[in-house]
C-alpha positions, -999 to +999 in steps of 0.1 A: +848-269-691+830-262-656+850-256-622+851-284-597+851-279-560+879-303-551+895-321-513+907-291-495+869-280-495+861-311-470+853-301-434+857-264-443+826-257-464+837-216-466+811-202-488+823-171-502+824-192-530+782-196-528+783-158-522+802-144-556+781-173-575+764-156-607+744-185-619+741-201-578+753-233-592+770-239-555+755-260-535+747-265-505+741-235-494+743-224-455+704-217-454+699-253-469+688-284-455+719-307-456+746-277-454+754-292-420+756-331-431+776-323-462+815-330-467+820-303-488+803-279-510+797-291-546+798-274-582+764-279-607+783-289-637+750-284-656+749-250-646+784-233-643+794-207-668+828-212-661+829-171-648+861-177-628+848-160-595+849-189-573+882-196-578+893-158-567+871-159-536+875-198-525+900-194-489+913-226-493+920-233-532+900-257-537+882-251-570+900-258-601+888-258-641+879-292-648+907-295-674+933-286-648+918-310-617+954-323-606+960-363-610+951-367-570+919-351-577+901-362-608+878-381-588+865-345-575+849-341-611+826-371-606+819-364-568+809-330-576+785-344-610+771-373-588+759-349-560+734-333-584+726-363-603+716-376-559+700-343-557+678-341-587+667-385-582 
Protein backbone atom coordinates (compact mmCIF):
# COMPACT_ATOMS: atom_id res chain seq x y z
CA UNK A 1 0.00 0.00 0.00
CA UNK A 2 1.42 3.52 -1.04
CA UNK A 3 1.22 6.77 1.32
CA UNK A 4 -1.29 9.38 0.42
CA UNK A 5 -0.71 13.07 1.06
CA UNK A 6 -4.11 13.91 2.61
CA UNK A 7 -6.28 17.66 3.69
CA UNK A 8 -4.00 19.22 6.09
CA UNK A 9 -1.36 19.42 3.15
CA UNK A 10 -3.83 22.14 1.37
CA UNK A 11 -2.52 25.69 1.37
CA UNK A 12 0.71 24.55 3.19
CA UNK A 13 2.59 22.61 0.46
CA UNK A 14 5.81 22.12 3.12
CA UNK A 15 8.09 20.06 1.19
CA UNK A 16 10.37 18.41 3.50
CA UNK A 17 8.40 15.64 2.40
CA UNK A 18 9.77 16.24 -1.57
CA UNK A 19 13.20 16.56 0.15
CA UNK A 20 13.57 12.92 2.18
CA UNK A 21 11.72 11.35 -1.05
CA UNK A 22 13.94 8.24 -2.13
CA UNK A 23 12.15 7.34 -5.30
CA UNK A 24 10.86 11.49 -5.91
CA UNK A 25 7.45 10.22 -6.25
CA UNK A 26 6.32 13.89 -4.58
CA UNK A 27 5.06 16.03 -6.74
CA UNK A 28 5.03 19.11 -7.40
CA UNK A 29 8.00 20.14 -6.58
CA UNK A 30 9.09 23.91 -5.53
CA UNK A 31 11.36 24.26 -8.80
CA UNK A 32 8.18 22.95 -10.89
CA UNK A 33 5.92 24.66 -13.03
CA UNK A 34 2.50 24.46 -11.20
CA UNK A 35 4.09 24.28 -7.53
CA UNK A 36 2.49 27.75 -7.08
CA UNK A 37 -1.14 26.82 -8.61
CA UNK A 38 -1.32 23.54 -6.81
CA UNK A 39 -3.56 22.82 -3.59
CA UNK A 40 -1.44 20.56 -2.21
CA UNK A 41 1.39 18.32 -2.93
CA UNK A 42 0.43 14.93 -4.27
CA UNK A 43 1.91 11.19 -3.76
CA UNK A 44 2.83 8.98 -7.29
CA UNK A 45 1.00 5.90 -6.23
CA UNK A 46 2.78 4.21 -9.17
CA UNK A 47 5.92 4.97 -7.76
CA UNK A 48 5.99 4.96 -3.85
CA UNK A 49 7.87 2.21 -2.14
CA UNK A 50 6.07 2.72 0.78
CA UNK A 51 9.78 3.80 2.78
CA UNK A 52 7.99 5.57 5.53
CA UNK A 53 10.10 8.90 5.35
CA UNK A 54 7.47 11.19 4.46
CA UNK A 55 5.42 10.54 7.07
CA UNK A 56 8.45 11.37 9.75
CA UNK A 57 9.38 14.62 8.04
CA UNK A 58 5.76 15.87 6.85
CA UNK A 59 5.10 19.24 9.55
CA UNK A 60 1.71 18.98 9.39
CA UNK A 61 0.64 15.10 9.36
CA UNK A 62 -0.69 14.91 6.54
CA UNK A 63 0.49 11.65 4.93
CA UNK A 64 -1.01 8.45 5.96
CA UNK A 65 -0.60 4.63 4.49
CA UNK A 66 -3.36 4.19 2.25
CA UNK A 67 -4.84 1.41 4.37
CA UNK A 68 -5.06 3.80 7.39
CA UNK A 69 -6.52 7.14 5.28
CA UNK A 70 -9.22 8.01 8.12
CA UNK A 71 -13.03 7.84 6.94
CA UNK A 72 -12.97 11.86 6.31
CA UNK A 73 -10.10 11.33 4.00
CA UNK A 74 -10.54 8.46 1.69
CA UNK A 75 -11.24 10.64 -1.01
CA UNK A 76 -7.32 11.83 -0.62
CA UNK A 77 -6.45 8.36 -2.19
CA UNK A 78 -8.17 9.20 -5.51
CA UNK A 79 -7.11 12.94 -5.46
CA UNK A 80 -3.69 12.01 -5.03
CA UNK A 81 -3.99 8.93 -8.15
CA UNK A 82 -5.98 11.38 -10.41
CA UNK A 83 -3.24 14.10 -10.23
CA UNK A 84 -0.83 11.73 -12.03
CA UNK A 85 -3.25 10.13 -14.15
CA UNK A 86 -3.89 14.61 -15.28
CA UNK A 87 -0.24 14.78 -15.31
CA UNK A 88 0.81 11.88 -17.48
CA UNK A 89 -2.72 12.73 -20.31
Amino acid sequence: MTYVINEPCIGTKDSSCVEVCPVDCIHPTPDEPGFAEAEMLYIDPAECIDCDACVEACPVDAITAGDQVPPEWEKYIQINAAYYEQVSS
